[in-house]
C-alpha positions as CSV (number, residue, x, y, z in Angstrom):
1,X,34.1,79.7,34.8
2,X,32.7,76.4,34.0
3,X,35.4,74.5,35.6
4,X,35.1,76.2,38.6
5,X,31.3,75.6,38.5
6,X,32.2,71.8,38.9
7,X,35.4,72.3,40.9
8,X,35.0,70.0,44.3
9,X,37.0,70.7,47.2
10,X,39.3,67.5,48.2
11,X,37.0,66.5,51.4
12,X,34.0,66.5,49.6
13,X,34.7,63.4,47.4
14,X,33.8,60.8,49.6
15,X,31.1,62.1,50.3
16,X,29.7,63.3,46.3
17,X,30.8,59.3,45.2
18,X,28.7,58.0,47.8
19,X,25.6,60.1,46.9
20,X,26.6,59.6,42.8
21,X,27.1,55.7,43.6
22,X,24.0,55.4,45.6
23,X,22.0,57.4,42.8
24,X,23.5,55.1,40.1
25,X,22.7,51.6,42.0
26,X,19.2,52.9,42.8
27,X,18.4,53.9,39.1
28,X,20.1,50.5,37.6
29,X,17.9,48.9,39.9
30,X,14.9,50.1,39.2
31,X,15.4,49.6,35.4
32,X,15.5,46.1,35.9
33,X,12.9,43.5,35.1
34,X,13.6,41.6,38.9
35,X,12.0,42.9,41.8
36,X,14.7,43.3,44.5
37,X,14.1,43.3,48.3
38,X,16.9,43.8,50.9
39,X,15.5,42.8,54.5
40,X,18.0,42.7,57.8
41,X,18.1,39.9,60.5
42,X,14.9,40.9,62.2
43,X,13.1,41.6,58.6
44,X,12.8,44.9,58.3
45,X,13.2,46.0,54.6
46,X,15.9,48.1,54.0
47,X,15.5,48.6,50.7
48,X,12.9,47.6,48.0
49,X,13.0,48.7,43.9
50,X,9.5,49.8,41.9
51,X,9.3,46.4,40.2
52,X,9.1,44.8,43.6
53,X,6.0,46.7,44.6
54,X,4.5,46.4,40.4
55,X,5.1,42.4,41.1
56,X,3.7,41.9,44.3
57,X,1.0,45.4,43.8
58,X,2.2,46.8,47.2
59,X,1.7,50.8,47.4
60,X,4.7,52.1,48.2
61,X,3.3,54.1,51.4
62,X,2.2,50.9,53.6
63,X,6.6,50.3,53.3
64,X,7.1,53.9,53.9
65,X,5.3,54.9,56.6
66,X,6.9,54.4,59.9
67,X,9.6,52.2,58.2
68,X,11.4,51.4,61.6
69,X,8.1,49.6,62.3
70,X,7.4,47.6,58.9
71,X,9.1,44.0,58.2
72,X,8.7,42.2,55.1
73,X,6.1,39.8,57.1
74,X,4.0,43.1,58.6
75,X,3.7,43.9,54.9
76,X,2.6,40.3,53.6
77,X,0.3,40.1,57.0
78,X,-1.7,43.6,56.1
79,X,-2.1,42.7,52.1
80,X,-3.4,39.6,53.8
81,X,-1.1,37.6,51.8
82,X,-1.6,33.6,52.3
83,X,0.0,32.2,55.5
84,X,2.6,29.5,53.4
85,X,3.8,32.9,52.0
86,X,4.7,34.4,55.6
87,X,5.6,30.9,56.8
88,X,8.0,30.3,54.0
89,X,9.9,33.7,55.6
90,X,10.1,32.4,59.1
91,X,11.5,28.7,57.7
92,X,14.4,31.1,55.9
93,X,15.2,33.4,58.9
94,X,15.5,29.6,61.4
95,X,18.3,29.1,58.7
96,X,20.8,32.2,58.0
97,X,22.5,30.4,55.3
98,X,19.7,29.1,53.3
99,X,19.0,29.7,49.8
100,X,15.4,29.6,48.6
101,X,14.1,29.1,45.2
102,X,10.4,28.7,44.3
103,X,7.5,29.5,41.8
104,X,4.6,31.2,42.8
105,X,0.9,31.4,41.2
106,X,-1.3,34.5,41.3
107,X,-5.3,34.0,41.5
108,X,-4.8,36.7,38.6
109,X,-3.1,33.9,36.4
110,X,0.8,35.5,36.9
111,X,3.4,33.2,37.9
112,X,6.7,34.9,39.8
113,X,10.0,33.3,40.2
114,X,11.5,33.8,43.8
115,X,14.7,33.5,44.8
116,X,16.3,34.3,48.3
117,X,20.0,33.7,49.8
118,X,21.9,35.5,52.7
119,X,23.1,39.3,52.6
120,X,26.6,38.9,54.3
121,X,29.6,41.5,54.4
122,X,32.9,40.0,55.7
123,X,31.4,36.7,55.6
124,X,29.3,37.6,58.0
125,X,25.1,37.2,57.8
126,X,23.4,40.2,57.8
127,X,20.0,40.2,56.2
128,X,18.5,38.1,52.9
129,X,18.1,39.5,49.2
130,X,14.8,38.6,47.6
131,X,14.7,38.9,43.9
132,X,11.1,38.4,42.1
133,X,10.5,37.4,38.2
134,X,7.6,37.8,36.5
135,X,7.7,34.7,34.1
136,X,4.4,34.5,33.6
137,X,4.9,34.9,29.4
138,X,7.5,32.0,29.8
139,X,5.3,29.6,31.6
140,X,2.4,30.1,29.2
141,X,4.8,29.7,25.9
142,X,6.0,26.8,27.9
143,X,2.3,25.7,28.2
144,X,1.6,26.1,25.0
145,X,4.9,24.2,23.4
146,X,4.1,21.4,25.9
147,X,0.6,21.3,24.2
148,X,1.3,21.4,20.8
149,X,4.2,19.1,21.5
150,X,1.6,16.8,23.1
151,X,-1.1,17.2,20.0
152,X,2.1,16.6,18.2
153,X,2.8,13.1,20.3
154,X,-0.8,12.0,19.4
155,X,-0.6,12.9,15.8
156,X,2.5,10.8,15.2
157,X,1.3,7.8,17.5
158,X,-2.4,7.5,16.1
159,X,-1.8,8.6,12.1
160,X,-2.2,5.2,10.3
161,X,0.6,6.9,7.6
162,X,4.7,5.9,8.5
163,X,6.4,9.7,9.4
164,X,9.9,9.6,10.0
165,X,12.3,12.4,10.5
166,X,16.1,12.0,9.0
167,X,19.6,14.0,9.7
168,X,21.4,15.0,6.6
169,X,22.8,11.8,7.1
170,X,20.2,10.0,6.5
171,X,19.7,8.4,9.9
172,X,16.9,8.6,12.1
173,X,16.3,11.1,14.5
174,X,12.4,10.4,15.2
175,X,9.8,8.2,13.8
176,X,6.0,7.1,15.2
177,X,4.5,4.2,15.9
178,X,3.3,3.1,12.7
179,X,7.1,3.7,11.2
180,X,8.7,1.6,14.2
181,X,6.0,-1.7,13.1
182,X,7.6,-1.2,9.4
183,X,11.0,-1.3,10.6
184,X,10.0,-4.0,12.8
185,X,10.5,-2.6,16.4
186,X,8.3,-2.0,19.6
187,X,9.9,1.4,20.9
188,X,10.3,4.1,18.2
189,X,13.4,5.2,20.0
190,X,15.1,2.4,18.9
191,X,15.6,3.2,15.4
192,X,17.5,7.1,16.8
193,X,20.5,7.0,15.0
194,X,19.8,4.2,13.1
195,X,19.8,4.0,8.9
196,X,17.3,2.2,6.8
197,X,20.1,0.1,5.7
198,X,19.9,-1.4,9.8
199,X,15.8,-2.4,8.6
200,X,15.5,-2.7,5.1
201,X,17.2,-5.2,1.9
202,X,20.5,-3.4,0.8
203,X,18.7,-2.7,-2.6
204,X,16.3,-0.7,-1.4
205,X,18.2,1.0,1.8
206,X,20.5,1.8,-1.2
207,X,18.1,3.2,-3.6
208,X,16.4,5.0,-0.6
209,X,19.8,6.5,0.8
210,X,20.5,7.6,-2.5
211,X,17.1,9.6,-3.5
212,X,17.5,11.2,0.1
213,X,20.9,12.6,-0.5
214,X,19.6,14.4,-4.0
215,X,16.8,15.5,-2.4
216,X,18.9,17.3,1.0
217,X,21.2,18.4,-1.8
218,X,18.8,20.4,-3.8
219,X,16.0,20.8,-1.7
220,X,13.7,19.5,-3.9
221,X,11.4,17.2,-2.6
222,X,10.0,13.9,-4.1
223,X,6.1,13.3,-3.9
224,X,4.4,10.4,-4.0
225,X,7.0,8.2,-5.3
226,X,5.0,4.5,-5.9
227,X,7.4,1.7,-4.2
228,X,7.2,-1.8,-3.2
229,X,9.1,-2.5,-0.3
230,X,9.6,-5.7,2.0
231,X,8.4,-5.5,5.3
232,X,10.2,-6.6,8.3
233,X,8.3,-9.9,8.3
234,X,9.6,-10.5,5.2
235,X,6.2,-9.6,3.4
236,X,5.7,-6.6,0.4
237,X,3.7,-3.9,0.4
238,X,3.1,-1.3,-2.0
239,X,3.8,1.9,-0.9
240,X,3.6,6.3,-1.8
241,X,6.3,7.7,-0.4
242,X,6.7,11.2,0.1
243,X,10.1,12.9,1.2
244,X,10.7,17.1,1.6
245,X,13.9,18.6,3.0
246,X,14.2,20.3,6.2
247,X,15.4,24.0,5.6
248,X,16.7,25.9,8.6
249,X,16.0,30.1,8.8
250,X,19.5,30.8,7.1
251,X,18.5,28.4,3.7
252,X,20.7,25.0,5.0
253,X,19.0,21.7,4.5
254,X,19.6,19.7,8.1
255,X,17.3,16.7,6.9
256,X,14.5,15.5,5.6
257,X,11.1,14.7,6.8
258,X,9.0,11.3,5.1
259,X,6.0,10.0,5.0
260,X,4.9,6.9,3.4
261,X,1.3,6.1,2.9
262,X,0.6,1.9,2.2
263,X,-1.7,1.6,-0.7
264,X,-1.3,-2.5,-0.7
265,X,-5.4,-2.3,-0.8
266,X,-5.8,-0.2,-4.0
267,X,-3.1,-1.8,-6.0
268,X,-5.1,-5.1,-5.1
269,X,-8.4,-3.6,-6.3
270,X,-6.4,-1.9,-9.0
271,X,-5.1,-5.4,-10.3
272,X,-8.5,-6.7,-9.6
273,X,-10.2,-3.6,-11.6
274,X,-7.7,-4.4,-14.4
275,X,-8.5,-8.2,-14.3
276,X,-12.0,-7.0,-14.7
277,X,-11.3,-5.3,-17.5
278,X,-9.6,-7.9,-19.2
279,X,-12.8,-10.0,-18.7
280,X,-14.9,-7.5,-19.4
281,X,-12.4,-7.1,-23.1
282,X,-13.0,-11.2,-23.4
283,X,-16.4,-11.3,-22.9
284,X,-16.7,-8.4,-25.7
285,X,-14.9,-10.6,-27.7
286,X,-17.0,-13.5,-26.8
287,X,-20.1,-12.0,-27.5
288,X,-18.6,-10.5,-30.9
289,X,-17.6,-14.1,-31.9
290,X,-21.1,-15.6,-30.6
291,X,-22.7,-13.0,-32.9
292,X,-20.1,-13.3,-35.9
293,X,-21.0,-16.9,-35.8
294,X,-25.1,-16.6,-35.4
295,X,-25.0,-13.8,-38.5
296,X,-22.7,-16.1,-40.5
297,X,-21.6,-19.9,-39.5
298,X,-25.2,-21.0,-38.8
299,X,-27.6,-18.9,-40.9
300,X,-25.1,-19.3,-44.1
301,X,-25.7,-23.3,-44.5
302,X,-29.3,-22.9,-43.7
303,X,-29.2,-20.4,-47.2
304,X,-27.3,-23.9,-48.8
305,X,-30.1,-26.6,-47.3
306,X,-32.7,-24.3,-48.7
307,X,-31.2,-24.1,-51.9
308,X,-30.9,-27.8,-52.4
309,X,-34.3,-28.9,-50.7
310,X,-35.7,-26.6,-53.2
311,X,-33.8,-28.3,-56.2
312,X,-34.9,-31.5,-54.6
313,X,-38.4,-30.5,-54.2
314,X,-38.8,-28.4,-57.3
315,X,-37.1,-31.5,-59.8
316,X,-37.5,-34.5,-58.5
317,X,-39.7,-35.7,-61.7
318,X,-36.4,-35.3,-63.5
319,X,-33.5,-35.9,-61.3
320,X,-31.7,-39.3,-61.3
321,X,-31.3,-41.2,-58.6
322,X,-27.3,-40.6,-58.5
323,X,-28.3,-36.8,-58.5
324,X,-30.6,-37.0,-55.9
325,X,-28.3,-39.1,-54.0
326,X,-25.9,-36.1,-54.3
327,X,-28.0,-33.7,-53.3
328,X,-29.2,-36.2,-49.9
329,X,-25.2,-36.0,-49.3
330,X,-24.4,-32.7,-49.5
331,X,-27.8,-31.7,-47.0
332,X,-26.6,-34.3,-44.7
333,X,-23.0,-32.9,-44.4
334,X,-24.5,-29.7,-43.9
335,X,-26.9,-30.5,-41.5
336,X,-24.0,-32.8,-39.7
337,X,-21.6,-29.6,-39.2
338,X,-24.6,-27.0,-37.9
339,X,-25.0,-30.3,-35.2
340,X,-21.7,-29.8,-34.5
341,X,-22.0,-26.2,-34.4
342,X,-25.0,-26.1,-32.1
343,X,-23.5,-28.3,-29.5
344,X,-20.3,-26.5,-29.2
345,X,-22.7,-23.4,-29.2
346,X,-24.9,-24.9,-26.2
347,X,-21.6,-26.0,-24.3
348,X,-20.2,-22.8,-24.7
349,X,-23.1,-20.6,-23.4
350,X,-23.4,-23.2,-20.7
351,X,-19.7,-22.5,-19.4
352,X,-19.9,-18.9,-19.5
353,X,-23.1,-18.9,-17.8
354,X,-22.6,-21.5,-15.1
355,X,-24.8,-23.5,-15.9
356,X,-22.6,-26.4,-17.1
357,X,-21.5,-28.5,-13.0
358,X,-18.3,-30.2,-12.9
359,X,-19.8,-33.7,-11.8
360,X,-16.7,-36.2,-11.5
361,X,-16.6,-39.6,-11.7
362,X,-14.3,-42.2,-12.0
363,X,-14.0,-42.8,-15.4
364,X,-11.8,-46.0,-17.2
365,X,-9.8,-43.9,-20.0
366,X,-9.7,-46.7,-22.5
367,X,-13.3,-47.2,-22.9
368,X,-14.0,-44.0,-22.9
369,X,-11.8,-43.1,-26.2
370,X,-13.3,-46.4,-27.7
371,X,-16.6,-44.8,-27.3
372,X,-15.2,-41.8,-29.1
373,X,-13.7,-43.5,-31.6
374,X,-16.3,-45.8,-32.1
375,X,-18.6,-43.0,-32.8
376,X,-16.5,-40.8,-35.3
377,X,-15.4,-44.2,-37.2
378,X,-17.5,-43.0,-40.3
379,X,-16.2,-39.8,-40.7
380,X,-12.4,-41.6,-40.3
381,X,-13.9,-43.9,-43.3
382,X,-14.6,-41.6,-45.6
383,X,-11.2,-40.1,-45.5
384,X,-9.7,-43.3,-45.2
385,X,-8.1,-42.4,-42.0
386,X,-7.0,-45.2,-39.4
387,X,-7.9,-44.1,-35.6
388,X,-6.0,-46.1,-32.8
389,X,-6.4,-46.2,-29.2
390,X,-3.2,-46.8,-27.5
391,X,-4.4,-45.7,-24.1
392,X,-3.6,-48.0,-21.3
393,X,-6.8,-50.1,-20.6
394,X,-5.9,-49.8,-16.5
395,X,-5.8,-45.9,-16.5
396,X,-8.9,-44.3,-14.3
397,X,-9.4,-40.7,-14.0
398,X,-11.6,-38.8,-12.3
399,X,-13.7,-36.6,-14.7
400,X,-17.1,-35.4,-15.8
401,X,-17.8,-37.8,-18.4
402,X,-19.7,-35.1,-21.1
403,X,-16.9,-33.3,-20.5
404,X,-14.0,-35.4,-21.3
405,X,-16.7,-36.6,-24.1
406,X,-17.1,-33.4,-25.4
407,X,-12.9,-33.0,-25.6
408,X,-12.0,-36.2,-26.6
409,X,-14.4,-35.8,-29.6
410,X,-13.4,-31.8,-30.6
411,X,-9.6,-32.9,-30.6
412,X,-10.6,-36.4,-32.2
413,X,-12.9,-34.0,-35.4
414,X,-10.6,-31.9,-35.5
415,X,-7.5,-34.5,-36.4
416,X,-9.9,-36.3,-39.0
417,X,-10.8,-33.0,-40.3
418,X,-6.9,-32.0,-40.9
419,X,-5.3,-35.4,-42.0
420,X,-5.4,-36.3,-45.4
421,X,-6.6,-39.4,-47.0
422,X,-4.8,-42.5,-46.0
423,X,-3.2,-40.8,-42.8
424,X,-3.1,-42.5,-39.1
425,X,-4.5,-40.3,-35.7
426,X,-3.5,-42.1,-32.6
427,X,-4.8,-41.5,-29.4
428,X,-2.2,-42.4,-26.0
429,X,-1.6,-41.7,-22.5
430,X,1.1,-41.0,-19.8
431,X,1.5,-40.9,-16.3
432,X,2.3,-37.9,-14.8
433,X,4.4,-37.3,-11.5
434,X,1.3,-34.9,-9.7
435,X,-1.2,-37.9,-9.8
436,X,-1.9,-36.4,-13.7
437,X,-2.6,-38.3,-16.3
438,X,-1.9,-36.8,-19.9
439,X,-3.7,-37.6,-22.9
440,X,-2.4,-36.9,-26.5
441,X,-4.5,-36.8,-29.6
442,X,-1.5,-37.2,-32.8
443,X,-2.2,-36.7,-36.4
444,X,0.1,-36.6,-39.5
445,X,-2.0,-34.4,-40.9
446,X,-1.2,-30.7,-42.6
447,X,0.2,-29.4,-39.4
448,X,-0.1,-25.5,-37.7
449,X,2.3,-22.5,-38.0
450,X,3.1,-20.8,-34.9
451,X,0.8,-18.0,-35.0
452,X,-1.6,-20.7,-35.3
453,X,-0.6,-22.5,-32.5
454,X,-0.3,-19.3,-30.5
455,X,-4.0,-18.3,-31.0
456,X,-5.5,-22.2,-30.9
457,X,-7.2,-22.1,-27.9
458,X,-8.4,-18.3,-27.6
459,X,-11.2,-16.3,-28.8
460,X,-8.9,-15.0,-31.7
461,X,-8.5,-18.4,-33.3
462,X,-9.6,-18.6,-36.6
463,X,-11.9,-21.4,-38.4
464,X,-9.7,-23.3,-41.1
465,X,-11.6,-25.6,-43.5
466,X,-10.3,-29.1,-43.4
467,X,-8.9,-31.4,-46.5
468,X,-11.7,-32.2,-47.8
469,X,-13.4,-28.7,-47.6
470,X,-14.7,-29.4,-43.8
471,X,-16.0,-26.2,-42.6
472,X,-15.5,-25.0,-38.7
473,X,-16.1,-22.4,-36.0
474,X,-13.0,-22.2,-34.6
475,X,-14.6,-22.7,-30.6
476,X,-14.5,-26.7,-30.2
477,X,-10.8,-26.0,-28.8
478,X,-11.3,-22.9,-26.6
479,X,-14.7,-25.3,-25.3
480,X,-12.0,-27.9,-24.4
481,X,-9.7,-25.5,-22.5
482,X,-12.0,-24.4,-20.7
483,X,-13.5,-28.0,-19.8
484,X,-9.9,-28.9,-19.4
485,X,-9.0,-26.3,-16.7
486,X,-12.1,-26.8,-15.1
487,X,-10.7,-30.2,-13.8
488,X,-7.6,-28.4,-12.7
489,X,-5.5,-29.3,-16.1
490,X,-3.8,-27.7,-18.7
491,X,-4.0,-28.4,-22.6
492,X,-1.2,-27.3,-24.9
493,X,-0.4,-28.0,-28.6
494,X,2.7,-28.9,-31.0
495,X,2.9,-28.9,-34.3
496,X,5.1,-28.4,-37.2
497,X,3.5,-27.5,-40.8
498,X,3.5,-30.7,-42.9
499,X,4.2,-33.4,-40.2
500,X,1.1,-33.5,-38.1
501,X,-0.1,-32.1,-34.8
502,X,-0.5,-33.7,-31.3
503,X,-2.7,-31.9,-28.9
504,X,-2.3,-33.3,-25.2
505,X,-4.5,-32.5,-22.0
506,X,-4.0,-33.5,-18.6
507,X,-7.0,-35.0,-16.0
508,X,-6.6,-36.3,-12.8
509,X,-5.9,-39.6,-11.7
510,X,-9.0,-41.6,-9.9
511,X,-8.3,-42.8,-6.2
């Protein structure tokens, strides 16, 4: 019974396929997200689908309606559509063959894709298809990439950080402006393609390459890393360099993104803030030795000349002469050394503070030491030490004269105070090849060790009392480096325990 239900007879089937095929073009049709319009050769529309008349908000009854008499440009005339619209029509009817594609942009904000081309059967013309597409989603996505892409532009060209982005294999696939100066190049599309080993020293291309390809390989990026890297014009910088793998949606690294931040500034200021410190530590020290030697170098021999003015003063009825002539002895080698003392005091505060002026002059070297010599001759005498100036008597140099006085006398003590009875101090000099002259001070005195030596001329050195029981401070030699450098030279020591000492210093030759 059923199959007889659907039984057709043989001369219906043309007709049934025609209304099934019709039925199934018109539904597929209207399903679809293009609005389709079918015009003949004078325009009329022959067939139109519902997304057509959503698109363009045509009612469906002004098409309708006495169809034999509406055209496609009737239609666009009574919605009072804009005349390049109908004009655009007319243009593709003068030519049968043309195809037509353009955009379209609604006061409402929708933009609609249009395409047209030629209806023909057997090759021959017989109306235009218009297809419409609303792609007004795609345009502002498109709008929106093209702003963030822009934003994006700026970002890269005005960030003062380097950003570069690398393939898995390590080469450049986009870097900014900032990046392109570091690798030395005006147009950041130069370095596409390009590895840091075409930029950088093979060292650190290498060591770069190499941290790159751990980090790709287990996606674990590297922050911060501190580096010091060499620019393109051949200058370092210190650098933080940051590098974090690109992951794709299904978990595969495809590269790596960088940035690298210079920090040359604050490692300066850093070096600076530790030289500080360093000061900051010797003056500390400075102040700790200034007070060490206030509490016990100078008020300890005061507690002595006390002690024997008041033997003086309180028997003088019953001392001898000899004794008192003892006593006179002892008060005035006390009272010499706190002299001593003072004025190495005095000179010191008065480097430290400013207050002592390099004022050069030129200065004949041989009378100079003479002078020296000339005045330390008694202390030499008692110890029965010769001094000898073997300076060349045609040597100027130009230096502050209480300076190179004050030196020349510290090093001169200090040799007399160190050499035993009957020993020989010398005092030469030598050209040097930078328009230096250098001065030595030789003893054959009891000599240093090395730790000695290695502490001499700091705030560490230690007072040693001399051969005959001298007593010191231990800041006549750092007074002399610094009165040395202040003329732009350098003072150094050697000495071997025993054999003698010989302390030379270098001063600058006079025009």
């Amino acid at each position: 019974m059923e199959n007889e239900q659907r039984s057709i007879k043989p001369d219906q089937y043309p007709e049934k396929m025609r209304e099934e095929t019709t039925s199934l073009l018109n539904s597929t049709l209207n399903s679809i997200k293009e609005g389709i319009l079918v015009v003949n050769l004078k325009g009329k529309i022959i067939f139109f689908n519902k997304k057509f008349l959503e698109i363009w908000n045509i009612p469906e009854e002004i098409i309708c309606e006495k169809n034999d008499d509406k055209t496609i440009k009737y239609v666009l005339q009574q919605l009072k559509y804009p005349d390049k619209f109908i004009e655009k029509i007319d243009e593709l009817y003068s030519d049968l063959s043309a195809e037509s594609h353009d955009l379209i942009e609604f006061n409402d904000g929708r933009y609609i894709e249009r395409y047209s081309q030629p209806l023909t059967i057997n090759n021959i013309a017989t109306g235009r298809v218009w297809s419409f597409l609303d792609i007004t989603d795609k345009i502002i996505i498109k709008e929106s990439l093209d702003k963030e892409k822009e934003l994006f532009q700026i970002l890269l060209d005005n960030i003062p950080d380097t950003i570069y982005f690398k393939d898995k294999n390590s080469k450049f696939i986009r870097v900014n402006k900032a990046q392109a100066n570091t690798l030395g190049i005006s147009d950041p599309k130069e370095s596409v393609g390009k590895s840091d080993m075409d930029f950088f020293e093979i060292g650190h291309a290498t060591d770069a390459y190499e941290d790159e390809q751990k980090i790709m390989q287990s996606k674990i990026p590297l922050i911060a890393k501190v580096e010091n890297i060499r620019t393109a014009e051949g200058t370092y910088r210190w650098v933080t360099a940051t590098k974090v793998p690109i992951i794709d949606n299904h978990g595969r690294c495809t590269g790596l993104v960088g940035i690298s931040r210079d920090i040359t500034s604050y490692k300066l200021t850093e070096e600076k803030l530790e030289k500080y410190s360093e000061e900051l530590k010797g003056l500390n020290a400075a102040k700790d030795k200034l007070f060490s030697i206030i509490a016990h170098d100078l008020r300890s021999p005061f507690s002595s000349l006390l002690g024997l003015s008041e033997i003086v003063l309180d028997d003088f009825e019953t001392l001898s002469r000899d004794e008192i002539k003892g006593y006179n002895i002892e008060i005035y080698n006390v009272l010499k050394n706190e002299l001593t003392l003072l004025e190495n005091l005095l000179n010191w505060s008065r480097l430290e503070t400013g207050q002592m002026k390099l004022n050069r002059e030129r200065i004949n070297l041989y009378t100079k030491t003479e002078s020296v010599i000339s005045l330390l001759s008694v202390n030499a005498k008692l110890k029965d030490i010769d001094l000898l100036n073997e300076t060349a008597k045609d040597i100027f140099i130009s230096a502050d004269p209480n300076m190179l006085h004050s030196v020349l006398q510290n090093l001169i003590a200090n040799s007399i105070k160190f050499t035993n009875k009957g020993g020989l101090i010398k005092v030469n000099s030598e050209n040097m090849r930078n328009d230096f002259i250098q001065i030595t001070v030789s003893d054959n005195g009891i000599g240093m060790t090395k730790d000695q030596i290695k502490n001499l001329f700091g705030l560490t050195a230690t007072s040693t009392r001399g051969t005959n029981d001298e007593k010191g401070t231990g800041l006549g030699l750092m007074i002399c480096k610094e009165m040395v450098e202040r003329h732009g030279g350098i003072i150094s020591a050697k000495s071997e325990t025993g054999k003698g000492t010989d302390i030379s210093f270098t001063m600058p030759k006079a025009d």
